[in-house]
Each structure stands twice: as structure tokens, then as C-alpha cells.
N, C-alpha and C positions, 0 to 999 in steps of 0.2 A: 480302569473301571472294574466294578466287581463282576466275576464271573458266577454263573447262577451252577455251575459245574461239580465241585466235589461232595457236598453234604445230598444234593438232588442225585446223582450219581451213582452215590453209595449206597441210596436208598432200591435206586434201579438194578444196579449191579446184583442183587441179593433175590431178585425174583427167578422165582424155579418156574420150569416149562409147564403150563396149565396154571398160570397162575391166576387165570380168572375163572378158570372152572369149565374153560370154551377150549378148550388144549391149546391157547395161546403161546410159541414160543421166549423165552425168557431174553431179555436183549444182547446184544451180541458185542462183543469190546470194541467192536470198529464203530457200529452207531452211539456208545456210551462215550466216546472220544469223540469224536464228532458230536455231539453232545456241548460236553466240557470247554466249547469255543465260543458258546453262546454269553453273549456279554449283555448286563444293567446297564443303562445309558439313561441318566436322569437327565430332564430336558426343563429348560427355562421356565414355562407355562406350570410344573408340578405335577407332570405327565413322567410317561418312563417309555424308554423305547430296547425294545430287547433288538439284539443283533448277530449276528456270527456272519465271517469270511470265510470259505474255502472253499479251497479246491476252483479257485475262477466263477464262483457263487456268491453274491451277496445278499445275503435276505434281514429286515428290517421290519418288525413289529411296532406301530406307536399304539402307545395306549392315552391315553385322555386324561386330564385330571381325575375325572367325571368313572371311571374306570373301565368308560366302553374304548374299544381296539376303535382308531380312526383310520390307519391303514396299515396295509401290507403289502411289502414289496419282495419281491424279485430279481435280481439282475446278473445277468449270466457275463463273461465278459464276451464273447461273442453278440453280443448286443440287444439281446434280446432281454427285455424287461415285462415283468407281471406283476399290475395293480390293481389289488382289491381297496377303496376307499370308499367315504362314507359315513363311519360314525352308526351302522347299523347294527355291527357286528358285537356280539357279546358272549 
């Protein structure tokens, strides 16, 4: 599946500290890498579902045909799972 990671990345990688004019710090290699794991997952219906694994984390974005977020998920492997769904979300 394609990864949304190096062109989105390099875009990120390039921001200096303050880059919003709020002294925001600039992103750090270890969140741009972690980043770069998130995966496109096109889905049956003509929806897309964004995803990344790690580190014993799974989290999973659906988005709708329609282009609202239907849900979002969570799931640690310690068992513990978090779900936002719905179809409100935009």
C-alpha cells in the first residue's frame, strides 16, 4: 500500500523552530519516522482508510466515500482499544 510518508515528510522535515510565528518547535526525526509508517488503504465502498502499526499501537482512520472520517480507532496491544465513530467528524 502506498505510504503517505516521504514527499509529506520532506515537506515537514524543512520547517524551522517558530514556524508558525507562535515559537512552535520544528518536528523532531523520531516523530517524522514514525510518521513515514502511516499507510493509504483504499477500501471497497471508494473510501480510504489511513493506518500505521507500531510500537504495540494500532490506529486506523476510515474516511467515507462521501469524505467525512466515519471512524477512529485505537488499539494498544495490551487490550485496550479507543473508538471514535459516527460519521460527524470532518
Amino acid at each position: 500500500m502506498p505510504q503517505i510518508g516521504t514527499d509529506w515528510c520532506h515537506e515537514l522535515s524543512g520547517l524551522l523552530d517558530n514556524w508558525d510565528g507562535y515559537g512552535s518547535k520544528s518536528p523532531t526525526p523520531e516523530a517524522l519516522a514514525t510518521v513515514e509508517r502511516f499507510a493509504l488503504v483504499p477500501l471497497h465502498d471508494g473510501g480510504i482508510q489511513l493506518e500505521a502499526h507500531c510500537g504495540g499501537t494500532h490506529i486506523e482512520v476510515c474516511v467515507l466515500p462521501s469524505g467525512q472520517i466515519e471512524s477512529i480507532m485505537m488499539l494498544r496491544e495490551a487490550g485496550i482499544q479507543d473508538r471514535l465513530s459516527g460519521g460527524q467528524h470532518e
